[in-house]
KOLMITI-263732 format. One line per 10 residues: number of its first residue (from 1); for each residue x, y, z of C-alpha. Coordinates in steps of 0.5 Angstrom, whole numbers, plus 2048, in hexadecimal, padded with zeros to 3 digits. Layout:
% residues N
NUM = X:Y:Z  ...
% end
This chain:
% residues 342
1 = 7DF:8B5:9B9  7E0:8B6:9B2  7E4:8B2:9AD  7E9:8B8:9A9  7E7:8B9:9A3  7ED:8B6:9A0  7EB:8AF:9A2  7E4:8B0:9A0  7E7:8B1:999  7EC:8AC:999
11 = 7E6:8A7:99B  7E2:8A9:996  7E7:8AB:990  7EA:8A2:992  7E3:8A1:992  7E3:89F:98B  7E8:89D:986  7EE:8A1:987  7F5:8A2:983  7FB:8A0:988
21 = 802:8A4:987  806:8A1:98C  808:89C:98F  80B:898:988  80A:891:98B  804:88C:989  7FF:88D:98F  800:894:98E  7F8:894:98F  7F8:891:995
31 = 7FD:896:999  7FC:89D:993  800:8A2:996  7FF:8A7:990  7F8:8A8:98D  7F7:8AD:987  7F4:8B2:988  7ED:8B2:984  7F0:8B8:980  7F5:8B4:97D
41 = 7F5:8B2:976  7F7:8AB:979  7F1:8AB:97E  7EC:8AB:978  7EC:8A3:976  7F0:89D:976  7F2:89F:96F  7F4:8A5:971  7F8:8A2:978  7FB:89D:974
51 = 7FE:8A1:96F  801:8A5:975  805:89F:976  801:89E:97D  7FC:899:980  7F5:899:97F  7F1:897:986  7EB:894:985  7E4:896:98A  7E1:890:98A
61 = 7E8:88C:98A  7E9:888:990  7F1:88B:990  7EF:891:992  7EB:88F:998  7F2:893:99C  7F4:89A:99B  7F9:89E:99E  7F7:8A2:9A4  7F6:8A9:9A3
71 = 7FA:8AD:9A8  7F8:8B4:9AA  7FA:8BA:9A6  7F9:8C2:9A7  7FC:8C8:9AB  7FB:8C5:9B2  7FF:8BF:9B0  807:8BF:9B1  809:8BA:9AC  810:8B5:9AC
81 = 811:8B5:9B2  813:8AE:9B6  814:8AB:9BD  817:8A7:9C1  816:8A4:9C9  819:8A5:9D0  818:8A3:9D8  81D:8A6:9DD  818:8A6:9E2  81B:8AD:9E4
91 = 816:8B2:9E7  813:8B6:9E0  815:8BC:9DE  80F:8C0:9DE  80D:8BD:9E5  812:8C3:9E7  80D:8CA:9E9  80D:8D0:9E3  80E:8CA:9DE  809:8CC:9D8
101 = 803:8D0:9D9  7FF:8CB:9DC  7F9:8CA:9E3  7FF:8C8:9E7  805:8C3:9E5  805:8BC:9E3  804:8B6:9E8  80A:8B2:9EC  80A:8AD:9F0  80E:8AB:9F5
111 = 813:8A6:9F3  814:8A1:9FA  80C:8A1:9FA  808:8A3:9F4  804:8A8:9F7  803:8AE:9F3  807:8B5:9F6  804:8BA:9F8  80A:8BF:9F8  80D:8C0:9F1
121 = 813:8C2:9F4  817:8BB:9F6  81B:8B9:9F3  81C:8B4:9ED  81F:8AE:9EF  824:8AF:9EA  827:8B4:9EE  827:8B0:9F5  820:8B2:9F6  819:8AE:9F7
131 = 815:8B1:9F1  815:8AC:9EA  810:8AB:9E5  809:8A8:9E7  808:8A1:9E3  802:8A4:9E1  805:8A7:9DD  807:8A1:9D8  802:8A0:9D1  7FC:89C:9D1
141 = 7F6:89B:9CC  7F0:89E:9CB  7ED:89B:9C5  7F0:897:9BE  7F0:89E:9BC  7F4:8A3:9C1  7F8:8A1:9C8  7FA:8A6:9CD  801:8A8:9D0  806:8AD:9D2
151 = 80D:8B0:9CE  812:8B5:9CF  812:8BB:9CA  817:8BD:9C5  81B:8C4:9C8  81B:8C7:9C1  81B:8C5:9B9  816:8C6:9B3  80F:8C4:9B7  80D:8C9:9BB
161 = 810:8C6:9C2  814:8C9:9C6  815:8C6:9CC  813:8CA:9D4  80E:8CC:9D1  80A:8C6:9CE  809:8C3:9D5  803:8C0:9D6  801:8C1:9CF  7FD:8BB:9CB
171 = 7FE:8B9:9C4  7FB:8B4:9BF  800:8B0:9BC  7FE:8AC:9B6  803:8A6:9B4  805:8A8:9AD  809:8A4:9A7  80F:8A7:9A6  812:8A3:9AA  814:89F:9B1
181 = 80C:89D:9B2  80A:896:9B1  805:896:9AB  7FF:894:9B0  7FF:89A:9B4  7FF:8A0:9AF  7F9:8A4:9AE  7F8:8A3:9B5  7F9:8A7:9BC  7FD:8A8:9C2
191 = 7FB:8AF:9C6  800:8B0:9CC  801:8B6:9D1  807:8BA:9D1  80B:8B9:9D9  812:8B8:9D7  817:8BC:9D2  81C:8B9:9CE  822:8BE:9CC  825:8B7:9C9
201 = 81F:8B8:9C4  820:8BE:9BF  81F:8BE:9B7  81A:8B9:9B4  81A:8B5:9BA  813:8B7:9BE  812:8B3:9C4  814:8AD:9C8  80F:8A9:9CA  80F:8A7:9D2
211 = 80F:89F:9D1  812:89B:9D7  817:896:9D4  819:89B:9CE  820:89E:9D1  822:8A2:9D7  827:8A6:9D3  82C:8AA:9D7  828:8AA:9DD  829:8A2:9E0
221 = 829:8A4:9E7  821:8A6:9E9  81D:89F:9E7  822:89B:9EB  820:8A0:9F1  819:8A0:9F0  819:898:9EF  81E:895:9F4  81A:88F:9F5  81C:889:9EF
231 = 81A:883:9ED  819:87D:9F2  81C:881:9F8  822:883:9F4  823:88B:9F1  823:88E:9EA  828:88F:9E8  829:896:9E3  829:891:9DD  822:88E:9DF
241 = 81E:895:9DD  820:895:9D5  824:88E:9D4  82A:892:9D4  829:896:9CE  829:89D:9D1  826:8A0:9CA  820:89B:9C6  820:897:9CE  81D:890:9CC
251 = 81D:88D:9C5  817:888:9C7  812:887:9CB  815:881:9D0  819:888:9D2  813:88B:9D6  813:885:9DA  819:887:9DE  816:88E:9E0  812:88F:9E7
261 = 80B:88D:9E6  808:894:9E5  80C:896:9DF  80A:890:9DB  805:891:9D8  807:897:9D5  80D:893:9D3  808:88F:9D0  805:893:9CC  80B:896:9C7
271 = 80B:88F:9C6  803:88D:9C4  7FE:890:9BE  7FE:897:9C0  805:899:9BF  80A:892:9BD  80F:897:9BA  815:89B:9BA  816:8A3:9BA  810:8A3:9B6
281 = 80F:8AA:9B2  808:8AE:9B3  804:8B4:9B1  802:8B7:9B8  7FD:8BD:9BA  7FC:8C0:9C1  7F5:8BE:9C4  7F0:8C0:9CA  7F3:8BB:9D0  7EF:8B5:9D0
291 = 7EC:8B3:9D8  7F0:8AC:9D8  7F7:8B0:9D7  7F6:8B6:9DC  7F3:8B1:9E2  7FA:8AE:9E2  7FE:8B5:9E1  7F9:8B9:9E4  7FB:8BF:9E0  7F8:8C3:9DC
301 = 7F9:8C8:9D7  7F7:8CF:9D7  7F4:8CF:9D0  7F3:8C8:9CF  7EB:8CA:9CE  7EE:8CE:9C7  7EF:8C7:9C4  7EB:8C2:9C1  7E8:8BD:9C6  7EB:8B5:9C4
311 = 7E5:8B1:9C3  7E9:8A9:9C6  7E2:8A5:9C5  7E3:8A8:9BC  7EA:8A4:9BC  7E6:89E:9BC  7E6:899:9B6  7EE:89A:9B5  7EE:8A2:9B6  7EC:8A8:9B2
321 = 7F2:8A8:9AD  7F2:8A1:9AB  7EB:89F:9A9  7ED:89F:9A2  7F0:898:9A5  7EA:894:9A5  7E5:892:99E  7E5:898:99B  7DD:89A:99C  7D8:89D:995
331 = 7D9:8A3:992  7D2:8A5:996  7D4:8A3:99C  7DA:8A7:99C  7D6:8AD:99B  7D1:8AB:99F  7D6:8AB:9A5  7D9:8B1:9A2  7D2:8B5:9A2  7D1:8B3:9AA
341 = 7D9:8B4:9AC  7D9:8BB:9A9
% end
């Protein structure tokens, strides 16, 4: 996979000394999130930064060991957009027929015994029927740089979804800085698969993210349908499934362990180094559907082959955004990678 060439740049460009223009704090150098450009008056030297009114960033100055990542950017990304999480247990949307232009709809299983269903025509055990979401479905890691997972669209907005019709689509969601995700997580990736609709979720609010634990929302009924069973013999009460916050669910990892087995690792997740965050914002695209995510959903768009093909093995190393984070490499080295990445 290639690196994009923003951050073959960035590398190269924070490769030597640079001129920080924001943030105005002490450790500006350690967390730069702007750099100037090499055109730039301030760019030519320390003198000429300090006289800016900036801060000059030394190469060899151990200060700089961390630098912001550099997130995406160009035509193919939305940008400004952020998420939130739910688990409702309910059968999902596009696992009804003639939902996106997909091989066949999005997999359901049967809520009192888990198998897969066969028929995309029972009916969700929010509505009195016997099809929920699979547990499957939750998120999981793949490597320190990307994880896996399934959400529900947005219906309409400024991004380019529009509901029905992005079912069993995949996007590459990369956890940005401009708001709500925890600094550890920007710069790297979370690629879901499209099986539910949000009609809650319009304007700049792209995804909901399926996370067991994170809120059942108006549908409160399913999870306790599909999970009677409880604790030591007893039964789950409604509350059990997001710690009786229907909006947001759990506000602490202690909280998963009130859920059935099958759903805590997911739960969990939310909680570790691959997200720990809340309705963090993201740049995303849409990409080719990795196998991992259409073996559980089993679906398949029909133009998957026109978009790029995600590499998981490249995220390796604190993912493809975010490798501005570790000690920044020689001026050589980052044209070196450059030379074999392009």
């Amino acid at each position: 996979m290639r690196l994009p060439l923003a951050v073959l740049a960035a590398l190269a460009r924070t490769a030597a000394s640079y001129c920080c223009f924001y943030p105005e704090t002490t450790d500006r150098c350690v967390n730069c999130q702007s750099i100037a450009e090499d055109s730039n008056y301030c760019a030519a030297s320390e003198t000429k930064c300090n006289e800016c009114g900036h801060v000059w960033c030394a190469a060899n100055d151990d200060s700089t060991a961390a630098a912001t990542p550099v997130l995406p950017d160009g035509p193919e990304w939305q940008l400004g957009t952020y998420t939130t999480r739910y688990w409702d247990c309910c059968k999902p949307s596009c696992a009804w027929n003639s939902k996106g232009d997909v091989d066949r709809p999005v997999l359901a299983c049967e809520a009192e015994t888990g198998e897969i269903l066969t028929d995309a025509n029972v009916a969700s055990v929010c509505d009195g029927g016997t099809a929920a979401s699979c547990a499957s479905n939750q998120p999981w890691t793949y490597n320190d740089g990307v994880s896996l997972g399934f959400a529900a669209a947005s219906v309409g907005g400024n991004h380019g979804l529009n509901g029905d019709e992005n079912c069993g689509q995949c996007y590459e969601l990369v956890w940005s800085n401009e708001g709500g995700a925890h600094p550890d997580i920007v710069g790297k990736s979370h690629i879901i698969q499209v099986t539910n609709i949000g009609y809650d979720v319009t304007g700049d609010h792209s995804f909901d993210l399926q996370i067991p634990g994170g809120g059942q929302g108006i549908f409160d009924t399913g999870c306790v349908r599909q999970f009677p069973g409880g604790l030591f013999g007893g039964y789950y009460s409604t509350d059990d499934f997001d710690c009786g916050v229907r909006y947001g669910g759990c506000a602490d990892e202690t909280g998963c362990s009130r859920l059935p087995s099958e759903l805590r690792a997911g739960c969990e997740w939310r909680f570790g180094d691959s997200y720990g965050s809340d309705n963090p914002y993201v740049r995303f695209r849409r990409v080719r559907c990795p196998a991992e995510l259409v073996e559980i959903s089993g679906s398949t768009p029909r133009d998957d082959d026109e978009y790029e093909a995600v590499d998981l093995d490249a995220y390796a190393g604190g993912g493809l955004y975010s490798r501005a984070l570790g000690r920044r490499p020689g001026f050589a080295l980052a044209l070196f990678l450059g030379g074999l990445m392009i």
